[in-house]
N, C-alpha and C positions, 0 to 999 in steps of 0.2 A: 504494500500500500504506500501512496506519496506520502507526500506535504499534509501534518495534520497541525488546525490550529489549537493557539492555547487558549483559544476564546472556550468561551462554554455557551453550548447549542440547548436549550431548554423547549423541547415538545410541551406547550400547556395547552389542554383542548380542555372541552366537554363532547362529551359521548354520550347516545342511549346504551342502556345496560345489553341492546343485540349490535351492540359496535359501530354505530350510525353518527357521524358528526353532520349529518343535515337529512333530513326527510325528503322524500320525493319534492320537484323542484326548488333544490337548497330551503326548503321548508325549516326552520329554526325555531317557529314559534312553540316549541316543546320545552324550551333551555327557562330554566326557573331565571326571574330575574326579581327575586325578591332580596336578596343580597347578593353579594360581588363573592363569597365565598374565596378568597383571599387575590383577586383579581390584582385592585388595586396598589396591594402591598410589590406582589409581584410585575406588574406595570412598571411602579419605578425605579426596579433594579434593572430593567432592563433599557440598554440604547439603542438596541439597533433589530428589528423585524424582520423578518424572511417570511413571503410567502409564493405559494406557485399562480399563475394566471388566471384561474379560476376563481381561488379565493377572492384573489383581488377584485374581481368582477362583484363578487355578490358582495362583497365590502363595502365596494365602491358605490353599490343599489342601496346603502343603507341611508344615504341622502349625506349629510356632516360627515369627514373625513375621521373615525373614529381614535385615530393613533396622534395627535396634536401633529408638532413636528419632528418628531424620535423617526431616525432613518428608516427608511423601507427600502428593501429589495425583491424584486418582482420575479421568479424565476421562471422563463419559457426559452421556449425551441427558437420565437420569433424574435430577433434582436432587436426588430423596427417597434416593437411595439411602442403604443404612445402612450403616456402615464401625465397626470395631469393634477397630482395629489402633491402635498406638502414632503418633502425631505424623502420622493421616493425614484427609483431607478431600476434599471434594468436590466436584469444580468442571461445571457445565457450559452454559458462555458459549464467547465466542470466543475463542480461545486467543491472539490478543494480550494483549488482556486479563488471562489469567493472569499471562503472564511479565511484565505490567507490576505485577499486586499482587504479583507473588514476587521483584522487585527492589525494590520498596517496602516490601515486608517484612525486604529484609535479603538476600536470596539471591543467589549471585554464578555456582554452577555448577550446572548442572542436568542432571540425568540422565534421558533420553529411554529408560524401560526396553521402553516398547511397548504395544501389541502390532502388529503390521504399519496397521490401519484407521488408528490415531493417528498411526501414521509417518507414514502418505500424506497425513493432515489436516497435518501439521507442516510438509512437506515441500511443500506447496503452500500455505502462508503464508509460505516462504522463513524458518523458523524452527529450522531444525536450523544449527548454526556447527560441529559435526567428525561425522563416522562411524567409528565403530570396532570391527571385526567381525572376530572369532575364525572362521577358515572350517575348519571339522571335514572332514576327509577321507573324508565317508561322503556316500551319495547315498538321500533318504528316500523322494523318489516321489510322495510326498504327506501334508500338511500343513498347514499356519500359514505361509504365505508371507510372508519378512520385508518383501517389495516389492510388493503388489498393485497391481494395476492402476490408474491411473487418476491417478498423478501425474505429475507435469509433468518434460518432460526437465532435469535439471539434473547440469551437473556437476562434477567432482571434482578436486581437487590432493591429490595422494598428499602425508604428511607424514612416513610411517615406513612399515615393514615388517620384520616378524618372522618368521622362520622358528624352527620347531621340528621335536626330532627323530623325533616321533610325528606331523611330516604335516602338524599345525593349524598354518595361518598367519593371523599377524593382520595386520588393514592399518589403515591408520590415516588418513584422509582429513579434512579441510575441504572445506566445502560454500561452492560459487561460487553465485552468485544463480541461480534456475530460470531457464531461457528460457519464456517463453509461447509455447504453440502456435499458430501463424494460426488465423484463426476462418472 
């Protein structure tokens, strides 16, 4: 494996309890929004955002640009994309690479907002360092799977866990190095 940085990559989602980070058409309205369930504390230890193009699409549909002006990078296939948001850009190389100009730049914690495809790209370059996932006590069926298919077995050391009295738990994991598949 290349270049790895010393930044630290943090997966924070919410999930349905059958692994769904958005319901049929990016459908969200399931995500309890009665508290921030440690959102905010986590928000500003973090500088600098990563998400894949889709995300940013429904992000961008939420009307106000949700992330102030804390760096964003946008990851697709399409270099020309256009991006029209506060403090954000476009990346699409290999994602060592990024987190090597976003520690050259100055960035120390990164937040892996999504969407599931980027996860599995991240996740099979061994570039996620925690997981941390709000599990809503609802079951959607079908969706935006936070885990698609296709990455590599890797696993977990629990760091924490939350319980709330409305059901959602959060867990809070570091990522141990992927094992590779035999070939």
């Amino acid at each position: 494996m290349g270049y790895r940085a010393c930044v630290t990559v943090t997966l924070f989602v919410a999930t349905s309890l059958d692994g769904y980070l958005a319901g049929p058409d990016d459908d969200l309205s399931w995500l309890f929004t009665d508290q921030d369930y440690g959102f905010e504390d986590f928000f500003e230890e973090v500088d600098t955002l990563i998400m894949g193009r889709g995300t940013y699409e429904v992000v961008c549909g939420f009307g106000k640009w949700p992330y102030g002006d804390k760096a964003n990078v946008v990851v697709t296939r399409n270099p020309d994309l256009e991006v029209d948001t506060p403090g954000t850009t476009v990346f699409s190389a290999a994602l060592p690479d990024l987190l090597k100009e976003l520690e050259e730049d100055g960035a120390e914690k990164i937040w892996l907002v999504g969407g599931g495809e980027l996860v599995r790209s991240f996740l099979s370059e061994n570039l996620i360092d925690e997981i941390m996932v709000s599990l809503h006590p609802v079951l959607l069926g079908e969706g935006v799977r936070l885990f698609p298919h296709g990455f590599p077995h890797t696993p977990l050391g629990l760091i924490g866990a939350t319980q709330y009295e409305n059901g959602l738990v959060q867990l809070n994991y570091r990522v141990k190095e992927a094992v590779k598949s035999p070939e």
